[in-house]
N, C-alpha and C positions, 0 to 999 in steps of 0.2 A: 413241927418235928417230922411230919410224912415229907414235905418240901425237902427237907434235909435228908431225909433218908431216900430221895429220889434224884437230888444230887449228887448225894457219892455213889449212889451205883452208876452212875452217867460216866462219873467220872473215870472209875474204874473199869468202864466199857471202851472209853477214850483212851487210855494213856498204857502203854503195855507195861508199868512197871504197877500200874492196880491191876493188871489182869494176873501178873505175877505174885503180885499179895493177894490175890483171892486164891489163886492155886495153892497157898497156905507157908510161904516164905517169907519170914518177917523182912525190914528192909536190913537187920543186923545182921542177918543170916546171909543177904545175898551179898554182903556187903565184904562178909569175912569169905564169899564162896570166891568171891573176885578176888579178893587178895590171896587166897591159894593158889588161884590160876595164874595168879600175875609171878607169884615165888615159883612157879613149875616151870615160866618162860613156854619155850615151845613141846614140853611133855617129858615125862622121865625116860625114853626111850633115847629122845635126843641127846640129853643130859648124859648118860652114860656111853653115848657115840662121843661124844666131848673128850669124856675121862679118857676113853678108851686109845682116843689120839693124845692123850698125856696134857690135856690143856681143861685150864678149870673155865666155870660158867663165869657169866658176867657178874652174879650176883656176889657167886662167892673169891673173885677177884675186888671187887670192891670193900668186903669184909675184909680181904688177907690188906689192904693198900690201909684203911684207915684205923681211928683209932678205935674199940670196945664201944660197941653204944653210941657213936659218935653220928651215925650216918640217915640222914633227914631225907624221905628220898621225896622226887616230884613227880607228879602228873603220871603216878599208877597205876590209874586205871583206864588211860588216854588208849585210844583205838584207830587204828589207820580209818579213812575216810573213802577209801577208793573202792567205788559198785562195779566195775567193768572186770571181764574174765573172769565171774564168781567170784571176786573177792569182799563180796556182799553177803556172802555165807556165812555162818555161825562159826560153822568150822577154819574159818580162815582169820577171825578176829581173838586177837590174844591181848589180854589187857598190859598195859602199857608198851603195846608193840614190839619193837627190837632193839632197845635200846634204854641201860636203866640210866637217871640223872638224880642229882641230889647236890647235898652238898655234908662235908665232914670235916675229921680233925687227922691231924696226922701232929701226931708226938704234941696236941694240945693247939697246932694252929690251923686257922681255917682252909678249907678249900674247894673247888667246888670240881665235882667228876661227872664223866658219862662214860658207861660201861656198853658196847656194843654186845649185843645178846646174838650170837651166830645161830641157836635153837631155833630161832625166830625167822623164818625167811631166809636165814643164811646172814642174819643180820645187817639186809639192805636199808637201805635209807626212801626213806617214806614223806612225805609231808609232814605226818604227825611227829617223824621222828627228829626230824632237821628242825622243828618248832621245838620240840623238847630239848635239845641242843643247843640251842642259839637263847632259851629262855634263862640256862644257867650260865653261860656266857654273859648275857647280858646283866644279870644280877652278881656275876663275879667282878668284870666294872665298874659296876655302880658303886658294891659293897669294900675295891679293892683288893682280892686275895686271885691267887693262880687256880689257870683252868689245866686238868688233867683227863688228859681222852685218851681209855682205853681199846685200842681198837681193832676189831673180827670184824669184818664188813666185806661180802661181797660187790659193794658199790652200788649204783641206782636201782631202783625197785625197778624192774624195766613195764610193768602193770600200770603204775602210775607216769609215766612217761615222762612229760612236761614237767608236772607237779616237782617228781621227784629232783629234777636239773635244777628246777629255780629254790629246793631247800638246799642245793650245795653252793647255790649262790648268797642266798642269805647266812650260811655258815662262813665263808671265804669272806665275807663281808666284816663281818667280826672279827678272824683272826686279823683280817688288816687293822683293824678298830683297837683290838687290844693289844697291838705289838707295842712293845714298849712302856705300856699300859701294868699290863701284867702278866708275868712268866706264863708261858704257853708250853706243857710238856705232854709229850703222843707216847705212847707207850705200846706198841705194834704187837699183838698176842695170838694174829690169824693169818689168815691170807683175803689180804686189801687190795682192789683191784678196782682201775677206773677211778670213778670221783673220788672213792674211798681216799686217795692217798695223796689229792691237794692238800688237801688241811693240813695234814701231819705234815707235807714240807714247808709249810709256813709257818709254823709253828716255831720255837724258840730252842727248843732241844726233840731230838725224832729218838728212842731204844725200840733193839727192838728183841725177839728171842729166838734161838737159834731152832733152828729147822722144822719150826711149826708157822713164821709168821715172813710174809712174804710180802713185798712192796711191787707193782707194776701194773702199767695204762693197760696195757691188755697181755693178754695169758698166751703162753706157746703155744696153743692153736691156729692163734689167730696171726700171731708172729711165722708158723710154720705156714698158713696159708700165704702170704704177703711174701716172706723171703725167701719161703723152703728151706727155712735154716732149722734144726733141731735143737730146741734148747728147753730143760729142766727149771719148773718152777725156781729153782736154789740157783743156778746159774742164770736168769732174767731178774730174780728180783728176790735174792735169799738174803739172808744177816750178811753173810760174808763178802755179796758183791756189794752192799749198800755201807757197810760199815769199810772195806779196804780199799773200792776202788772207785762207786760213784758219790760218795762221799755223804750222801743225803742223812746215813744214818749218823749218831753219834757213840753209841755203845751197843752191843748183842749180849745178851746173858745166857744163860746155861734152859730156863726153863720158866714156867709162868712165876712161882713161886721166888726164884731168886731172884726174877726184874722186876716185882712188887717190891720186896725186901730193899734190895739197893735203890728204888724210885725213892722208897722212905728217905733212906739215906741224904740221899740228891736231895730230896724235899729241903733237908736244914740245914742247906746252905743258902737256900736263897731266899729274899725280902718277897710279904707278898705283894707287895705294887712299888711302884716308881715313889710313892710318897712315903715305905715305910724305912729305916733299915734293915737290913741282915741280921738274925738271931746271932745273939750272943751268947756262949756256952761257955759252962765255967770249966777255966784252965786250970788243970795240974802238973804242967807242962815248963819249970821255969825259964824266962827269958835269957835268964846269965848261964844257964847249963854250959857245960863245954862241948862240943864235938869238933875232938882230935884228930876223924876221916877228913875233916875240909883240906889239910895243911897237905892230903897226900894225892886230892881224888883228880883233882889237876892233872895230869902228867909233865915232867919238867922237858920232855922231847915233845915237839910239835904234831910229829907226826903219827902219836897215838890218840886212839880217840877216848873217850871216857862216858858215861851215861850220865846227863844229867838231871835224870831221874833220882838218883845217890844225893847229887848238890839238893833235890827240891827237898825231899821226904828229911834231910838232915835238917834243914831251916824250919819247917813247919811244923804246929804242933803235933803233939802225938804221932810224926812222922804219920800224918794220914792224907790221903793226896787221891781227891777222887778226879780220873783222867777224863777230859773227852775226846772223843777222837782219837784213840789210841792205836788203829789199826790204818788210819788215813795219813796222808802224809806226813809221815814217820819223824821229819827233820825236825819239829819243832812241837812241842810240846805244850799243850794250854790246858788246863781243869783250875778245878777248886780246892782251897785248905783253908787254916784258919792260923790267924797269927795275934797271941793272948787271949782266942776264945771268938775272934773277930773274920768273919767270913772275907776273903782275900783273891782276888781271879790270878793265875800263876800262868806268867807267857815264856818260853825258855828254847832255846835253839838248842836242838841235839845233836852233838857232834859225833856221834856215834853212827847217825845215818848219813849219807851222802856230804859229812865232814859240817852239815848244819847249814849246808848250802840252802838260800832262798830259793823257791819255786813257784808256780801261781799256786798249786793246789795249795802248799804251807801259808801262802799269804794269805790269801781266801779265807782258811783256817783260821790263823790269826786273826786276821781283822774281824770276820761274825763274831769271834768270841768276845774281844777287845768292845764291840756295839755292845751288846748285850749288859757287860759288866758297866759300860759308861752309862746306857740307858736306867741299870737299877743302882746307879752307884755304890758300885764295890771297888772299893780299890784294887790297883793293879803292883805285880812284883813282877820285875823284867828280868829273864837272867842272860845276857848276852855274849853270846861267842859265835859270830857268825863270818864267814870268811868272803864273802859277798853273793850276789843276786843271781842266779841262773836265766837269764832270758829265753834260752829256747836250746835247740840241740844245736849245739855250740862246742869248740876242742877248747878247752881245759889247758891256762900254762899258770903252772903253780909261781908264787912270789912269796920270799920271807919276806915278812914286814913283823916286827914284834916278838913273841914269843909262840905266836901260831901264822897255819902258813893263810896268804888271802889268796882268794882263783881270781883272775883273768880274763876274760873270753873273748876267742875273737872269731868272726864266722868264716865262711870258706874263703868266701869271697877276700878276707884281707890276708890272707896268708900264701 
């Protein structure tokens, strides 16, 4: 008995988590102390710097995305690794670093998330972090269902240096691994800078939210030192240059709360892996209905245009027609509906923009989306009215042919 009693005090002289149970903390106690620090992220100070820019935590975006109860989270109480610049301090180690991971249910199907914690570092990415990352990636593969990355990130931890570069290679590794594998959606909620904003363009569908969450390799400073050009976070890399003009994004929302909400949405239309189908929703919606707008929405003169946005939402159920790319090349129109309850990808030439004339950005458009729907097999509905192909900046000589007119082109040089 004295043997024993003289090796657990050994022991508890060795190991600092006995020197912490003799200071009189049971191991439930420090257990639950950790899990409060880990629900605080980086302290309620910061949290309310959060609110006060109108953007919620990681923790509690994760709540608003899935279902009640739903959400399993991992490696909690995981801690960056890096002793250089102090960050071997107490003060600088926050349990499960900047970034939360798990997996849950959205309207009852699986899925697996990572929520970037900006409280945390400003939500850079860490070794530990890009390993928590690529661990739910990897188990969303294996298991089959979509990866969903919420993302605040000011990009590499620049403290951990190296480390930090080779987890966004281990992450870029992945999303090439799961293209096509399994739906990949980024949902932009901060300002992403640097590494931060590979992944989400590789990714499968990029939202993002207006004028809190910003996409670009480096920030107008560094642009202003290089070009001496003057430019605002929102004009380098805002919803509205990324969703109208470099195309990277796919949709912008109003606010964190309503690109949660519509993500849901987005959620039930798609299969989660290449092996399952597309949820099936029960139609109220009869197939034989009439709609007596088709017979008018046409125009019988050629040279009126019409929206056919009017043709899609009249053919699909519940006229519900969630768009992507709606602010990008305007001529041609692609998202999702459902036809008898059955998830459907909608391609359609709008003659309302530039008469539904092809262009690269529109073909572009179409064709990612066109991959995507073939890779998780969803069927496709083509609505065609297109008067031909634009190649480049070229003069325009109209020709009737049919009932609408086709364009022509001929460049300088033959005319």
């Amino acid at each position: 008995m004295a043997a024993l009693c003289v090796l657990r005090a050994a022991l508890c002289r060795a190991a600092p988590w006995g020197r912490r149970a003799a200071s009189g903390g049971s191991v439930p106690q420090r257990i639950e102390e950790k899990r409060r620090a880990a629900l605080l992220g980086g302290g309620q100070s910061r949290i309310d710097a959060q609110h006060r820019r109108g953007k919620l935590t990681a923790r509690e975006r994760i709540l608003l995305l899935l279902d009640p109860d739903s959400f399993d989270e991992y490696d909690m109480f995981v801690e960056h690794r890096c002793s250089d610049f102090g960050m071997d301090s107490s003060k600088n180690k926050y349990p499960g670093d900047s970034v939360v991971t798990g997996r849950g249910r959205i309207n009852g199907r699986l899925a697996y998330v990572f929520s970037q914690d900006f409280t945390v570092f400003g939500g850079s990415l860490s070794g530990a972090h890009a390993q928590k990352i690529c661990k739910v990636m990897d188990q969303a593969a294996m298991v089959g269902a979509p990866v969903i990355g919420l993302n605040d990130s000011g990009g590499a931890r620049i403290q951990e240096g190296v480390e930090s570069l080779a987890g966004y290679a281990d992450i870029f590794l992945r999303n090439v691994l799961c293209s096509g594998l399994v739906p990949q959606i980024s949902l932009i909620m901060g300002p992403c800078a640097g590494g931060a904003v590979y992944s989400p363009a590789l990714t499968d569908f990029t939202f993002m939210v207006k004028d809190t969450s910003y996409l670009f390799i480096t920030g107008p400073d560094v642009v202003k030192s290089v070009t001496n050009e003057d430019v605002t976070q929102e004009q380098l890399g805002g919803a509205k240059t990324h969703t109208a003009v470099s195309g990277v994004a796919h949709r912008a929302f109003e606010n964190d709360i309503d690109a949660l909400l519509n993500l849901r949405e987005f959620f039930n239309y798609l299969p989660l892996s290449n092996r399952d189908p597309a949820p099936v929703c029960e139609c109220h919606d009869p197939s034989d209905r009439l709609v007596p707008e088709l017979d008018t929405i046409v125009p019988m003169e050629s040279t009126k245009a019409y929206d056919m946005l009017d043709i899609i939402r009249s053919i699909v159920d519940e006229r519900e027609f969630f768009e992507i790319m709606p602010s990008y090349a305007r001529n041609i129109v692609v998202g999702f509906a459902r036809m008898n309850g059955r998830t459907v990808g909608i391609v359609g030439n709008q003659p309302k923009v530039a008469s539904g004339c092809l262009d690269i950005n529109s073909s572009v458009k179409g064709a990612r989306f066109v991959r995507f729907c073939d890779a998780f097999n969803i069927p496709l509905i083509t609505f065609v009215d297109v008067p031909g192909f634009l190649p480049g900046m070229l003069y325009p000589c109209q020709k009737r042919r049919g009932s609408h007119f086709f364009l022509l082109y001929y460049d300088e040089a033959s005319l």
